[in-house]
PQR file of N, CA, C, O and H, with PARSE charges and radii, in Angstrom:
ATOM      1  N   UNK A   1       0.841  -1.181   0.000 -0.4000 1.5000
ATOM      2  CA  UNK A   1       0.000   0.000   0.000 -0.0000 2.0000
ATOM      3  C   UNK A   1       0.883   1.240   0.000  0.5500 1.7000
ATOM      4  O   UNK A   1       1.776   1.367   0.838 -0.5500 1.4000
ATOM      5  N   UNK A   2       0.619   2.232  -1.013 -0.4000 1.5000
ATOM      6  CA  UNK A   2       1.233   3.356  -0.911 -0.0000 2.0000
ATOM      7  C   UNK A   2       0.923   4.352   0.069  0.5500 1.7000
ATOM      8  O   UNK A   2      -0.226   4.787   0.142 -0.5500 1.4000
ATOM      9  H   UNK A   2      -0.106   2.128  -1.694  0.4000 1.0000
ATOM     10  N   UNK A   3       1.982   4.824   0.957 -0.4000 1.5000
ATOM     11  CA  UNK A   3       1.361   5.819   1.682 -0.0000 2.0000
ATOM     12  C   UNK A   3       2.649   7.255   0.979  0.5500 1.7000
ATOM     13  O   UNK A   3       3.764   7.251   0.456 -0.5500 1.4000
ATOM     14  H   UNK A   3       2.916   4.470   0.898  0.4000 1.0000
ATOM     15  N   UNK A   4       1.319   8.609   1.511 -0.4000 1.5000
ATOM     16  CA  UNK A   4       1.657   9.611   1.215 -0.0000 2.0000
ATOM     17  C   UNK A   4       3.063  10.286   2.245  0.5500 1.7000
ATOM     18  O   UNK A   4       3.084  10.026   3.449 -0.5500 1.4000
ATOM     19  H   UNK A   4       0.413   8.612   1.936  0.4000 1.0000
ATOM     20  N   UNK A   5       3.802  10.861   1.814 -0.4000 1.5000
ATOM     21  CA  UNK A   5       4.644  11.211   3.006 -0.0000 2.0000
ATOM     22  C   UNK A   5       4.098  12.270   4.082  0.5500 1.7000
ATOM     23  O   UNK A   5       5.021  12.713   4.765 -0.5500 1.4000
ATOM     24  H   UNK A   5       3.785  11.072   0.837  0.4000 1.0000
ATOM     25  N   UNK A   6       2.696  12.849   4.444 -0.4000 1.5000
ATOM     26  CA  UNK A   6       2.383  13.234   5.197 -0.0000 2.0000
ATOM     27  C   UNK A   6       1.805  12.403   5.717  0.5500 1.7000
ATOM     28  O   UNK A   6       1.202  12.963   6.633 -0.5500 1.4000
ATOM     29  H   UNK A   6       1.946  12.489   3.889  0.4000 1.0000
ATOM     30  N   UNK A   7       1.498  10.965   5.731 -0.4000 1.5000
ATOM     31  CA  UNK A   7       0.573   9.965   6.330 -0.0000 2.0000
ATOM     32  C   UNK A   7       2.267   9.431   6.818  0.5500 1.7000
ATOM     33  O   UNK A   7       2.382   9.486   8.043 -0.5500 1.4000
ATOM     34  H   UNK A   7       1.987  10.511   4.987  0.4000 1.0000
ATOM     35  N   UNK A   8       2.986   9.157   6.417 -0.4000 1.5000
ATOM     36  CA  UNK A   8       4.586   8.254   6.955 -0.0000 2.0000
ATOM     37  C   UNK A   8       4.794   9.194   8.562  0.5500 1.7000
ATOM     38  O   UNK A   8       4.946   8.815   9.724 -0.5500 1.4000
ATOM     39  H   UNK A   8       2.892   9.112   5.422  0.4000 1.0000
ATOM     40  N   UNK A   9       4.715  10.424   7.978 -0.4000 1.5000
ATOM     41  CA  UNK A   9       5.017  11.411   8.781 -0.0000 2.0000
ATOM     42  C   UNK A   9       3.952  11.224  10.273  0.5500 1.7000
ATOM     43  O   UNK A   9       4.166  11.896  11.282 -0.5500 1.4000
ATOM     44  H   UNK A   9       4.592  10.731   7.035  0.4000 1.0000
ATOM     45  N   UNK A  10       3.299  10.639  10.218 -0.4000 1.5000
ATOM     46  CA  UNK A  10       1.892  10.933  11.165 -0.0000 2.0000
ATOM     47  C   UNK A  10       2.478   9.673  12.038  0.5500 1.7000
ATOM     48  O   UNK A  10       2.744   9.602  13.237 -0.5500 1.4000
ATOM     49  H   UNK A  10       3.125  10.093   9.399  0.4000 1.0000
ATOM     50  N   UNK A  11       2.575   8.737  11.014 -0.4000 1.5000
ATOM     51  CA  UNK A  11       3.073   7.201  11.272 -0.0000 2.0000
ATOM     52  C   UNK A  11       4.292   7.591  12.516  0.5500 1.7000
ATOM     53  O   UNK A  11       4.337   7.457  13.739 -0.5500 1.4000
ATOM     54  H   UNK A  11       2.359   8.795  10.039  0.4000 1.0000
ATOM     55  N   UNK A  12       4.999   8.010  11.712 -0.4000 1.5000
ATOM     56  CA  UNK A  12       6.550   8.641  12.552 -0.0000 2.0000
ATOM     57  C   UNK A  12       6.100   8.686  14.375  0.5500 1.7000
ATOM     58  O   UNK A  12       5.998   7.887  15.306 -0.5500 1.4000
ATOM     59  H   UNK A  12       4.962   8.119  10.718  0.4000 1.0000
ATOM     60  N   UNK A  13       5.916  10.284  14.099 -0.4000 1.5000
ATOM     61  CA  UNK A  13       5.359  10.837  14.746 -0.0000 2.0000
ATOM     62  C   UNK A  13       4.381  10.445  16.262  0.5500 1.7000
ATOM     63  O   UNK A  13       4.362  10.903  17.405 -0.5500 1.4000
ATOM     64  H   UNK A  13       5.999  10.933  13.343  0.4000 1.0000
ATOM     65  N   UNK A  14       3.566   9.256  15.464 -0.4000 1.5000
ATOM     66  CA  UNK A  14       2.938   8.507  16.712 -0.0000 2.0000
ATOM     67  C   UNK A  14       4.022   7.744  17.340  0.5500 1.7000
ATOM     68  O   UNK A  14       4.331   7.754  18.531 -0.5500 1.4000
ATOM     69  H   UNK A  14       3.581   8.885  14.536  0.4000 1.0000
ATOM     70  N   UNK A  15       4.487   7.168  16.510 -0.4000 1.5000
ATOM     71  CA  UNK A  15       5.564   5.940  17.365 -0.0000 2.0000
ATOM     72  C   UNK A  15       6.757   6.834  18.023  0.5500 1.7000
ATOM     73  O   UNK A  15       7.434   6.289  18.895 -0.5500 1.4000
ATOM     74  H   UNK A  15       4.236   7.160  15.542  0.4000 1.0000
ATOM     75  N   UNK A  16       6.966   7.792  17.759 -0.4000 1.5000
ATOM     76  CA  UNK A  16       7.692   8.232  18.300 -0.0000 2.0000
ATOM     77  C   UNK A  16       7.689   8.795  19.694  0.5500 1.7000
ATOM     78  O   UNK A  16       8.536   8.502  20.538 -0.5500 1.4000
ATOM     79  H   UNK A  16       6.416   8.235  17.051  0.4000 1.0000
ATOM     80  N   UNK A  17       6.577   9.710  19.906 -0.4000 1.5000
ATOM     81  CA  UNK A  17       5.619  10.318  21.166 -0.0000 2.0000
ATOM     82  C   UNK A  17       5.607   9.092  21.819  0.5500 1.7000
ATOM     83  O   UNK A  17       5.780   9.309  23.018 -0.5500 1.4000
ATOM     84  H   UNK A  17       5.889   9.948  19.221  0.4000 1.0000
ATOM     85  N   UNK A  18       5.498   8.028  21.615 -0.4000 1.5000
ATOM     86  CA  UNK A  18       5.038   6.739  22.650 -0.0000 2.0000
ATOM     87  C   UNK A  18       6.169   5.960  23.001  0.5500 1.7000
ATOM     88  O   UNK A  18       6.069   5.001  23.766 -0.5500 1.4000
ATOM     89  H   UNK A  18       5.358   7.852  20.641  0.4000 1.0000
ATOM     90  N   UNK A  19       7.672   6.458  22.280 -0.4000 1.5000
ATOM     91  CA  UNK A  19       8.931   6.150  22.619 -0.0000 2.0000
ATOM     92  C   UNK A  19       9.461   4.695  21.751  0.5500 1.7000
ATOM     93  O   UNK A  19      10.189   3.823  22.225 -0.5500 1.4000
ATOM     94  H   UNK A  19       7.754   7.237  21.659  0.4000 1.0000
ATOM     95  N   UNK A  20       8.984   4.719  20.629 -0.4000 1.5000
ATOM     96  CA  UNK A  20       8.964   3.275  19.802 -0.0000 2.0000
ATOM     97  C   UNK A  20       9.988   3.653  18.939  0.5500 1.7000
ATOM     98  O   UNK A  20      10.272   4.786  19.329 -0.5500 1.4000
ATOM     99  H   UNK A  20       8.393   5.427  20.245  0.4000 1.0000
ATOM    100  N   UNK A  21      10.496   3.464  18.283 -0.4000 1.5000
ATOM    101  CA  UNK A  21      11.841   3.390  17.023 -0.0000 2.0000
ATOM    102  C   UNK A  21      11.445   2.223  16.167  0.5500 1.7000
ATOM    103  O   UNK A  21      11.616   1.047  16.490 -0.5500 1.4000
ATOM    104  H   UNK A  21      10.266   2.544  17.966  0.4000 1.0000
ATOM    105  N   UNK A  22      10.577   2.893  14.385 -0.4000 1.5000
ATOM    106  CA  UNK A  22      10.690   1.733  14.058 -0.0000 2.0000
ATOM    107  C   UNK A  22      11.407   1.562  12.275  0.5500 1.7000
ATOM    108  O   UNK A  22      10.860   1.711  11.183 -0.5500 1.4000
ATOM    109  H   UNK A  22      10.438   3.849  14.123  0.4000 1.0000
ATOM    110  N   UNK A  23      12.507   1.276  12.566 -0.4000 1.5000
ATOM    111  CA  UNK A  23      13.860   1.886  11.383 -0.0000 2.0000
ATOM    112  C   UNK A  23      13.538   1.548   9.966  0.5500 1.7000
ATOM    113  O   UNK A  23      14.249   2.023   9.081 -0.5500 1.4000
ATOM    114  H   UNK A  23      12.951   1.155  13.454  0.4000 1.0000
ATOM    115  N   UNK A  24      12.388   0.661   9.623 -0.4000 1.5000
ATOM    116  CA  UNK A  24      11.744   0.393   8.046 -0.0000 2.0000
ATOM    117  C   UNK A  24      11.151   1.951   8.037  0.5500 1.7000
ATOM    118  O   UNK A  24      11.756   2.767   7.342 -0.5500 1.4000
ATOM    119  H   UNK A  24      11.810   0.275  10.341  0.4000 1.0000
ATOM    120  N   UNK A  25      10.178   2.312   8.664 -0.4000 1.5000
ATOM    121  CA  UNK A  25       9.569   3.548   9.152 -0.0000 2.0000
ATOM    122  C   UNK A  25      10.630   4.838   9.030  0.5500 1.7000
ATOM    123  O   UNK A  25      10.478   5.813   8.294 -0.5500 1.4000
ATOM    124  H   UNK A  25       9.686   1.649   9.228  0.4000 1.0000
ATOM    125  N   UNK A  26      11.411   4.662   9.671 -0.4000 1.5000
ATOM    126  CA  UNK A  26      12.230   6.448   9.800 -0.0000 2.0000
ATOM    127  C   UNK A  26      13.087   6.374   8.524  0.5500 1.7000
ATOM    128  O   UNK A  26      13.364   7.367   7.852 -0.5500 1.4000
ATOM    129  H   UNK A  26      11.534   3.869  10.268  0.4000 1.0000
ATOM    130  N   UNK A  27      13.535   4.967   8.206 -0.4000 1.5000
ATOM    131  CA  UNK A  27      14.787   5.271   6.515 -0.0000 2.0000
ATOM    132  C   UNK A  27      13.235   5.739   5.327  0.5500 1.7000
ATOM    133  O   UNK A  27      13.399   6.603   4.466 -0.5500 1.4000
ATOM    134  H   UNK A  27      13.311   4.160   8.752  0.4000 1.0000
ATOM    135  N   UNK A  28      12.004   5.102   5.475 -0.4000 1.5000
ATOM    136  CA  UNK A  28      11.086   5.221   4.240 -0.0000 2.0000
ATOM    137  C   UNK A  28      10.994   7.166   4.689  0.5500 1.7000
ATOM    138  O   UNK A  28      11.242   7.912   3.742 -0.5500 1.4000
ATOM    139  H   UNK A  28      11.871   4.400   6.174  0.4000 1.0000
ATOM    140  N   UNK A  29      10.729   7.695   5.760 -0.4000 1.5000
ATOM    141  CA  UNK A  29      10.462   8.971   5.843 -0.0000 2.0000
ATOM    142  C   UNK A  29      11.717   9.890   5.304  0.5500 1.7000
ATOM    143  O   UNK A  29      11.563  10.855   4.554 -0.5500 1.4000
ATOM    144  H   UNK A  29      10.527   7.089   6.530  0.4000 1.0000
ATOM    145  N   UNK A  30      12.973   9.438   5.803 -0.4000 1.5000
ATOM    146  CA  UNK A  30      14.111  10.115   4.977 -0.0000 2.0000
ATOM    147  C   UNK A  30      14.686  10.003   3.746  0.5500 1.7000
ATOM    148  O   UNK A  30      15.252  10.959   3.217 -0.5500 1.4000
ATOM    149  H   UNK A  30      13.098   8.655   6.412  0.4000 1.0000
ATOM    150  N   UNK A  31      14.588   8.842   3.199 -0.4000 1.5000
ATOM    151  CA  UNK A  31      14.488   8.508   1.891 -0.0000 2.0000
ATOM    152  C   UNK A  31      13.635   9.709   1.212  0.5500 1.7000
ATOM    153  O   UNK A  31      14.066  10.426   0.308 -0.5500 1.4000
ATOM    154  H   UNK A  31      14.128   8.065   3.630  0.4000 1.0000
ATOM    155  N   UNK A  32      12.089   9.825   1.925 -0.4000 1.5000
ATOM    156  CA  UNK A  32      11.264  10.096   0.678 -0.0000 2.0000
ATOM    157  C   UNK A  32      11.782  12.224   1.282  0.5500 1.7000
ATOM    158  O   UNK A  32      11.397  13.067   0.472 -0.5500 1.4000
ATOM    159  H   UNK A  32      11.739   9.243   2.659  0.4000 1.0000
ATOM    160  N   UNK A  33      12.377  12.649   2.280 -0.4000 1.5000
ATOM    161  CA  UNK A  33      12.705  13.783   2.396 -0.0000 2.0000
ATOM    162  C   UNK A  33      14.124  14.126   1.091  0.5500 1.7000
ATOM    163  O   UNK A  33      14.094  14.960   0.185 -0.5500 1.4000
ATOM    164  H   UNK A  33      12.689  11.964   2.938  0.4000 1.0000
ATOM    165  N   UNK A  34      15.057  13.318   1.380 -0.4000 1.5000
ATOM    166  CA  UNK A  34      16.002  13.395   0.752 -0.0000 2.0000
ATOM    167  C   UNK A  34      15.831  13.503  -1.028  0.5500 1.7000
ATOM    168  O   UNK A  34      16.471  14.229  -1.790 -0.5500 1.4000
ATOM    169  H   UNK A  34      15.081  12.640   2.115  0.4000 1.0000
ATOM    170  N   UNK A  35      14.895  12.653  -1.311 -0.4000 1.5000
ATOM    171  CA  UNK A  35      14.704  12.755  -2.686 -0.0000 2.0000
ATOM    172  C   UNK A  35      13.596  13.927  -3.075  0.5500 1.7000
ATOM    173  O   UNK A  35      13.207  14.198  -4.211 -0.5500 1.4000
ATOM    174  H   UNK A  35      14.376  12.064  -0.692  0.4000 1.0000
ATOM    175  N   UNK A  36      13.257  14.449  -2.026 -0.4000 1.5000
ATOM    176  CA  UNK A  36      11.955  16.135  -2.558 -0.0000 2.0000
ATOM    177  C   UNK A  36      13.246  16.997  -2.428  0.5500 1.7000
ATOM    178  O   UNK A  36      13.663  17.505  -3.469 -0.5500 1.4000
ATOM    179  H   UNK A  36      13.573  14.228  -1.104  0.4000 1.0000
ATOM    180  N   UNK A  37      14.268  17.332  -0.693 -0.4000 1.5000
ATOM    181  CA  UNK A  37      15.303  18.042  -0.932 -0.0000 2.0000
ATOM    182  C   UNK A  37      16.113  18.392  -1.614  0.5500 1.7000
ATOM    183  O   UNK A  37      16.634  19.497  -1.766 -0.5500 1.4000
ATOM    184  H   UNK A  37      13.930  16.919   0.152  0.4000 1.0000
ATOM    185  N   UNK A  38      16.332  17.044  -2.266 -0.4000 1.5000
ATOM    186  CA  UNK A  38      17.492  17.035  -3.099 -0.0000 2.0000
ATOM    187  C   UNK A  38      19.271  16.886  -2.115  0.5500 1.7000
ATOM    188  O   UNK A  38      20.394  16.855  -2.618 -0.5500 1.4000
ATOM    189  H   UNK A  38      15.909  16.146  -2.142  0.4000 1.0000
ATOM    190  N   UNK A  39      18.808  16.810  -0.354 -0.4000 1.5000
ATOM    191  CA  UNK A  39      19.583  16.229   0.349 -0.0000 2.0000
ATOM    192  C   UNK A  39      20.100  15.095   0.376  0.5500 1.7000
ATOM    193  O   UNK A  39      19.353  14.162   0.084 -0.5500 1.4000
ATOM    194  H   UNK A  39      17.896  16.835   0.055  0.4000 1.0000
ATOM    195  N   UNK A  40      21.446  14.805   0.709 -0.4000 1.5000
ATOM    196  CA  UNK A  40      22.188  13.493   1.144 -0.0000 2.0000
ATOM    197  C   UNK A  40      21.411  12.717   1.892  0.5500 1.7000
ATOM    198  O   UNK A  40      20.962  13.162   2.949 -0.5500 1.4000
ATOM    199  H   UNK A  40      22.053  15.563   0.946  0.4000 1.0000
ATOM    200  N   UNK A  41      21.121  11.420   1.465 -0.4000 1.5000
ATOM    201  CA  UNK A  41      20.364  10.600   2.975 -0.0000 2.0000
ATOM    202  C   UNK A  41      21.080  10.313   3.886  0.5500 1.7000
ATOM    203  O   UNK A  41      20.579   9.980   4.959 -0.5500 1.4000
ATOM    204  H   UNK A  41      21.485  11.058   0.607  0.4000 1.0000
ATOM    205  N   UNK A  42      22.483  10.365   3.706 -0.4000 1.5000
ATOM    206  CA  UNK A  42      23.264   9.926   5.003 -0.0000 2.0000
ATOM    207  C   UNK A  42      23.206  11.483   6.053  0.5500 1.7000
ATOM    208  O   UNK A  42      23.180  11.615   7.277 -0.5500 1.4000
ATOM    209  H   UNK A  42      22.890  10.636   2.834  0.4000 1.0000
ATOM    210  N   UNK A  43      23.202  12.365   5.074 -0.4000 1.5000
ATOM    211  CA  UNK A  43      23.102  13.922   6.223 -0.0000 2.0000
ATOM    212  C   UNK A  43      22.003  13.591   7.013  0.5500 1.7000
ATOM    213  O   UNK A  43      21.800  13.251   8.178 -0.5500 1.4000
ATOM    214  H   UNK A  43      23.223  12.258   4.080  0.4000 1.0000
ATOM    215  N   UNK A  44      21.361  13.799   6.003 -0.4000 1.5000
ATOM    216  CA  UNK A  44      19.646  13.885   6.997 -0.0000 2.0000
ATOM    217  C   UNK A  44      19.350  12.381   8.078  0.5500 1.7000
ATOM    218  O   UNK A  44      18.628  12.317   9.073 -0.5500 1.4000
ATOM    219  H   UNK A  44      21.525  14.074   5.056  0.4000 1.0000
ATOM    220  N   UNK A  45      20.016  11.521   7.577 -0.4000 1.5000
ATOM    221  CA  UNK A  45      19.801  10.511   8.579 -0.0000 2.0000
ATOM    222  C   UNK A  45      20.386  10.569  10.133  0.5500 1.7000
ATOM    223  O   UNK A  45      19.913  10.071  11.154 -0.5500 1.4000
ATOM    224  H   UNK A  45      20.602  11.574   6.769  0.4000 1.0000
ATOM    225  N   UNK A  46      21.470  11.282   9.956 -0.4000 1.5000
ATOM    226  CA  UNK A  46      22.604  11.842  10.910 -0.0000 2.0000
ATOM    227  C   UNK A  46      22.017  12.498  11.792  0.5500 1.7000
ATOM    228  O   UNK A  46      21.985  12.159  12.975 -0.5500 1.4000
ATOM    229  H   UNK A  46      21.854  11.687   9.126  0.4000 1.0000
ATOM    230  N   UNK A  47      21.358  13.752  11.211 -0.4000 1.5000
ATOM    231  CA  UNK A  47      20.344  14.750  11.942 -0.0000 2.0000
ATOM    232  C   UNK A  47      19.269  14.593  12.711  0.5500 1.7000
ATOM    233  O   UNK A  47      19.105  15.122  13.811 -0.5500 1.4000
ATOM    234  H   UNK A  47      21.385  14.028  10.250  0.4000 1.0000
ATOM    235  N   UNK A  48      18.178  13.538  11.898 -0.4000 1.5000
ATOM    236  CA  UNK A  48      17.232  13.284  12.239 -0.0000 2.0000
ATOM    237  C   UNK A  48      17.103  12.180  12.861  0.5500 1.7000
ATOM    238  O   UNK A  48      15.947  12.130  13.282 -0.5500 1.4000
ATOM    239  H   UNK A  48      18.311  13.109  11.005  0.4000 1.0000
ATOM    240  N   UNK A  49      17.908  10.908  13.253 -0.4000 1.5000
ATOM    241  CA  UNK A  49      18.064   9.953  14.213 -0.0000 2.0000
ATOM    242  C   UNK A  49      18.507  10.760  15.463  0.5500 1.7000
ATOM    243  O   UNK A  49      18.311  10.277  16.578 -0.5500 1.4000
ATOM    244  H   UNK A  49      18.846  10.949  12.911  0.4000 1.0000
ATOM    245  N   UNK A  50      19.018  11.809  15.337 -0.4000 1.5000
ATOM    246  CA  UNK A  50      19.390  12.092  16.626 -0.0000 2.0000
ATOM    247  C   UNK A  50      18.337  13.008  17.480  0.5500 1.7000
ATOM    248  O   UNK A  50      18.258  13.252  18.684 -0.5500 1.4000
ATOM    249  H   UNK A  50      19.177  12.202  14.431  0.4000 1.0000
ATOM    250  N   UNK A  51      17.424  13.481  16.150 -0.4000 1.5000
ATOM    251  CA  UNK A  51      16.096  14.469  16.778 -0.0000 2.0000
ATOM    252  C   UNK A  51      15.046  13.263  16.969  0.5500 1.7000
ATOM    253  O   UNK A  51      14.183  13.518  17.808 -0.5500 1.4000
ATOM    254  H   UNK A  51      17.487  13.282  15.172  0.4000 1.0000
ATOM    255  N   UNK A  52      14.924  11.696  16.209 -0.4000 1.5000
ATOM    256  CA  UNK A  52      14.055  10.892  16.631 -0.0000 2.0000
ATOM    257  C   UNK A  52      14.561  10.046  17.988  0.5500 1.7000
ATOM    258  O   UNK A  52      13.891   9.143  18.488 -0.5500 1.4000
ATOM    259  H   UNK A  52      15.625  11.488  15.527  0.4000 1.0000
ATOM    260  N   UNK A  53      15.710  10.443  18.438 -0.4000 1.5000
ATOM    261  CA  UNK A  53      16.358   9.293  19.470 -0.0000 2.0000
ATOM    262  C   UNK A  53      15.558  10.335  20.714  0.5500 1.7000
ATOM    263  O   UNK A  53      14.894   9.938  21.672 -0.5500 1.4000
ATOM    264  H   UNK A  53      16.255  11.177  18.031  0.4000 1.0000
ATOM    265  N   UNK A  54      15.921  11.964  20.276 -0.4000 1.5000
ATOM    266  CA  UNK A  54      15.470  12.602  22.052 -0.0000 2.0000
ATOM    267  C   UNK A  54      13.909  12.429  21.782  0.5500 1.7000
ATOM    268  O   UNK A  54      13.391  12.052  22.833 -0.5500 1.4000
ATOM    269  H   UNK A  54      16.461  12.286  19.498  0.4000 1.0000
ATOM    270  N   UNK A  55      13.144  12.538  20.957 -0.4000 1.5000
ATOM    271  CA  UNK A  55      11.659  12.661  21.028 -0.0000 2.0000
ATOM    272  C   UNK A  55      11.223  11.327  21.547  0.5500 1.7000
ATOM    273  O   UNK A  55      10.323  11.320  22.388 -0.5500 1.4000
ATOM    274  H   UNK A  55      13.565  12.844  20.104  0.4000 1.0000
ATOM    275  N   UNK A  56      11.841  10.006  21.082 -0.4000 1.5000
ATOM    276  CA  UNK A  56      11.562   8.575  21.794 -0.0000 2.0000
ATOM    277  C   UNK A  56      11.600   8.572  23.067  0.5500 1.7000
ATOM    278  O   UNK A  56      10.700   8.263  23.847 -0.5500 1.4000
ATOM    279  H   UNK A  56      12.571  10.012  20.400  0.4000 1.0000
ATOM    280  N   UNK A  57      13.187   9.092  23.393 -0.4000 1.5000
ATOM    281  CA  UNK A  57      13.384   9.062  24.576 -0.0000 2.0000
ATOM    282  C   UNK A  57      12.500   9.671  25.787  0.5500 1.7000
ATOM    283  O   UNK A  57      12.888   9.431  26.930 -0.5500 1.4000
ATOM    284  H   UNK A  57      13.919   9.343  22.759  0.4000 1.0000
ATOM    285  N   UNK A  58      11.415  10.393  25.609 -0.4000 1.5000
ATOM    286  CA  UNK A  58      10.695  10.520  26.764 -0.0000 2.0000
ATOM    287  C   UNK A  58       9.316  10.071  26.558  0.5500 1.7000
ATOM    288  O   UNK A  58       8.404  10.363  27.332 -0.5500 1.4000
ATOM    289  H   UNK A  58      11.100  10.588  24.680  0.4000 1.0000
ATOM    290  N   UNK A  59       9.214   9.556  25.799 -0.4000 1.5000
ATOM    291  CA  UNK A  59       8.074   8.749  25.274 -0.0000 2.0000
ATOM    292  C   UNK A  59       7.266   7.683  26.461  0.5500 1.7000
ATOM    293  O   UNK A  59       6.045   7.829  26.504 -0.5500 1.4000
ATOM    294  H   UNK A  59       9.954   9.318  25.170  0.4000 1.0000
ATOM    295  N   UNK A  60       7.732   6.879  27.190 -0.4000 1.5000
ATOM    296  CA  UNK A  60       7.343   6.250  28.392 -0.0000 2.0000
ATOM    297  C   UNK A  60       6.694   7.478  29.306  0.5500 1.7000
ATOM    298  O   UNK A  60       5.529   7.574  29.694 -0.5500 1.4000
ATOM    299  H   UNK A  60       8.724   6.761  27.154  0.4000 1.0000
ATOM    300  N   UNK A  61       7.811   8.391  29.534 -0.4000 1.5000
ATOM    301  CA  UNK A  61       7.166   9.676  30.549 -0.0000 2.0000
ATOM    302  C   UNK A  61       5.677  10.178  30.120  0.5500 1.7000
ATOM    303  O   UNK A  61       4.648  10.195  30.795 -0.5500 1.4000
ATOM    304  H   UNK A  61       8.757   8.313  29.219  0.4000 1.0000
ATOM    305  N   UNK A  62       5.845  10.482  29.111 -0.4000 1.5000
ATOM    306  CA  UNK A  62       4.575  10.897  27.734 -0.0000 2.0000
ATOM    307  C   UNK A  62       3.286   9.539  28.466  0.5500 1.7000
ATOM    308  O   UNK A  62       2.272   9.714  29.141 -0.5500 1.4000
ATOM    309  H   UNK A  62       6.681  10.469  28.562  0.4000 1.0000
ATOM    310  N   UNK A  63       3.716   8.685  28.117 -0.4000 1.5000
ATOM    311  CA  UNK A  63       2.666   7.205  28.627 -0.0000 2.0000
ATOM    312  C   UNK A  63       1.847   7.499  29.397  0.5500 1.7000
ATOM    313  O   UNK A  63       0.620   7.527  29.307 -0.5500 1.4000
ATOM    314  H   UNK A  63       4.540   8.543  27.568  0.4000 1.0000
ATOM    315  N   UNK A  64       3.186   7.956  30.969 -0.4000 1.5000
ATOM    316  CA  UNK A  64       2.608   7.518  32.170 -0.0000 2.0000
ATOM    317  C   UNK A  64       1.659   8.509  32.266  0.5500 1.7000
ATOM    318  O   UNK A  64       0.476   8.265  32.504 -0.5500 1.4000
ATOM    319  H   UNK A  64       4.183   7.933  31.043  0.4000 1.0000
ATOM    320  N   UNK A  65       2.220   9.904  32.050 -0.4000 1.5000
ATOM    321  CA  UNK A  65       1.513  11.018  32.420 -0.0000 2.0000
ATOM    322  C   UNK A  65      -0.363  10.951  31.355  0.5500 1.7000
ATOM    323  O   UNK A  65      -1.431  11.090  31.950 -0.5500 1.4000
ATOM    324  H   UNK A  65       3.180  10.103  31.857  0.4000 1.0000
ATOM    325  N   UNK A  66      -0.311  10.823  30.498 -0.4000 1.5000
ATOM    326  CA  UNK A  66      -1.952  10.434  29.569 -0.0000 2.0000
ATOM    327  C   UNK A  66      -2.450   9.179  30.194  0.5500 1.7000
ATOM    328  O   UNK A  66      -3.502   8.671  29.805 -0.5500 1.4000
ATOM    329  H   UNK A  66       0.557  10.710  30.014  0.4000 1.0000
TER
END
């Protein structure tokens, strides 16, 4: 099934808030950034694993508190 990259993005996004990492998921979202940018995927992967590692990371806290 094709999804749109604002639906990947949503995808992201949830799993992320709830502290999940799921790496088929974050390479399909940078892949499909890198090829609209016209960016390196290894840059943007660099960048953005490290902005999806802190947003995971409080993701349990996120849990307890909802």
């Amino acid at each position: 099934m094709e999804c749109s990259l604002e639906e990947l993005l949503v995808a992201l996004s949830d799993k992320l808030w709830k502290g999940k990492r799921e790496a088929k998921l974050e390479e399909e979202v940078i892949n499909r950034l890198s090829k609209l940018t016209g960016q390196d995927y290894w840059h943007l992967f660099i960048d953005l694993d490290n902005h999806f590692e802190m947003i995971a990371s409080g993701g349990e806290e996120r849990l307890v508190r909802s």
